[in-house]
Residue frames as qw, qx, qy, qz and C-alpha x, y, z in Angstrom:
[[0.197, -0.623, -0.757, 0.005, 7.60, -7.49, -6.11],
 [0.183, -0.624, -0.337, 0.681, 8.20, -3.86, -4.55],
 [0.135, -0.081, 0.328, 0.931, 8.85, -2.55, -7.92],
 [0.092, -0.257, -0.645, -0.714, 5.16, -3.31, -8.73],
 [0.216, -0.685, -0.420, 0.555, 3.91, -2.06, -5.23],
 [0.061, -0.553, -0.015, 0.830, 5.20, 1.23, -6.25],
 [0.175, -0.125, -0.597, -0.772, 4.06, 1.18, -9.97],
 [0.222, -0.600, -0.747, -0.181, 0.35, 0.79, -8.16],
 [0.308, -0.620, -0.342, 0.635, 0.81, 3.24, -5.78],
 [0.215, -0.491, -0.001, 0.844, 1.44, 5.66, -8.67],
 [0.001, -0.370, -0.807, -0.461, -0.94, 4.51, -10.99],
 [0.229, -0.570, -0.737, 0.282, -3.10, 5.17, -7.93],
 [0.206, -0.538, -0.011, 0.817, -2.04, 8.66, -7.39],
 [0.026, -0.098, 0.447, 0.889, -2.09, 9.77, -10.90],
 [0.140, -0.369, -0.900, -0.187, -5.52, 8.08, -11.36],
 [0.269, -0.631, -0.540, 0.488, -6.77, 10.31, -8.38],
 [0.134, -0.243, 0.319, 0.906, -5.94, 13.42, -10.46],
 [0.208, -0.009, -0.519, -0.829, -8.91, 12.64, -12.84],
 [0.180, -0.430, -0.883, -0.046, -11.63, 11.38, -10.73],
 [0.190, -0.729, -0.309, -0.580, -14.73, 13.50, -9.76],
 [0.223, -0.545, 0.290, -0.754, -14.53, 15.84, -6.76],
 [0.444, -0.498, 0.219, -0.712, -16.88, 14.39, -5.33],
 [0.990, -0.037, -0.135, -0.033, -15.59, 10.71, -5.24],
 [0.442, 0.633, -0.495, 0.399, -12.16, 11.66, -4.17],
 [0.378, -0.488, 0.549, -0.563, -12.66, 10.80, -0.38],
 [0.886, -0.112, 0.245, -0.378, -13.88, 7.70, -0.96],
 [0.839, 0.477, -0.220, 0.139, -11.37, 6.57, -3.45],
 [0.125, 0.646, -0.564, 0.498, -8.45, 7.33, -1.08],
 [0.663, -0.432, 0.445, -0.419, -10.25, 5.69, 1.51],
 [0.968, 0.123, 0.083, -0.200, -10.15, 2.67, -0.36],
 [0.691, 0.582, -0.271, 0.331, -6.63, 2.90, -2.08],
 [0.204, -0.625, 0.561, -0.502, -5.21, 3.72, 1.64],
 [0.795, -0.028, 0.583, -0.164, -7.06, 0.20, 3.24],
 [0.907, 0.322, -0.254, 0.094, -6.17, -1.78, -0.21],
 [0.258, 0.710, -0.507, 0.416, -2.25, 0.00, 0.65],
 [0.277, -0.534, 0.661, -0.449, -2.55, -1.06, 4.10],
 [0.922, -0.051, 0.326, -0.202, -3.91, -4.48, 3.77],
 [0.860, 0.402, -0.255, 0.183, -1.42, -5.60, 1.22],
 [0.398, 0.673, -0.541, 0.312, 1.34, -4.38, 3.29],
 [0.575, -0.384, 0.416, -0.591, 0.22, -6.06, 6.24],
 [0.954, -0.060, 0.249, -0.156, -0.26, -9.61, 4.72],
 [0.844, 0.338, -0.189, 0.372, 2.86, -9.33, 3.33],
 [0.224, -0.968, 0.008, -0.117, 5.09, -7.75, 6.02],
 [0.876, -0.120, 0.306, 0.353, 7.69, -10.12, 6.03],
 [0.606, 0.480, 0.409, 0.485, 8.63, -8.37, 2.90],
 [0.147, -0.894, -0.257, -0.336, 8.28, -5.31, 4.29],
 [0.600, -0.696, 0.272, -0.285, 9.71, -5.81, 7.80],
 [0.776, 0.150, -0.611, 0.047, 12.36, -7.95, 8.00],
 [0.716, -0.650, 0.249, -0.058, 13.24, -9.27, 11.44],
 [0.559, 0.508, -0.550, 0.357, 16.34, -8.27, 12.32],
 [0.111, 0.300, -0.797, 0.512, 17.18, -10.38, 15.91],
 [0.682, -0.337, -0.166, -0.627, 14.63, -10.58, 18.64],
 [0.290, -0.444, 0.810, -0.250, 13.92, -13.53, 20.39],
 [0.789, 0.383, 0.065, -0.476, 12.83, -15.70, 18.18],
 [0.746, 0.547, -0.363, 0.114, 15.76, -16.57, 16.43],
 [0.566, -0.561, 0.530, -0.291, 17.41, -18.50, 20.04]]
């Protein structure tokens, strides 16, 4: 699953490279909140929990 995180992320990136000037702030905004919402409903994946107190 991470492998095809990062293949979006650099789709993303390259993509950015050929969009107009003046839509480049807005696209980032968006591709930053997509970035941060996916990594957020999946954090588990992300984050693993290591101890805590949870796991009593």
């Amino acid at each position: 699953m991470k492998k095809h995180f990062y293949l979006a992320i650099m789709i993303s990136i390259i993509a950015g490279l050929y969009i107009p000037k003046d839509m480049q702030f807005a696209v980032t905004i968006m591709i930053i909140s997509s970035i941060a919402t996916y990594v957020g409903i999946n954090h588990s994946s992300f984050f693993p929990v290591k101890g805590g107190d949870d796991d009593e």
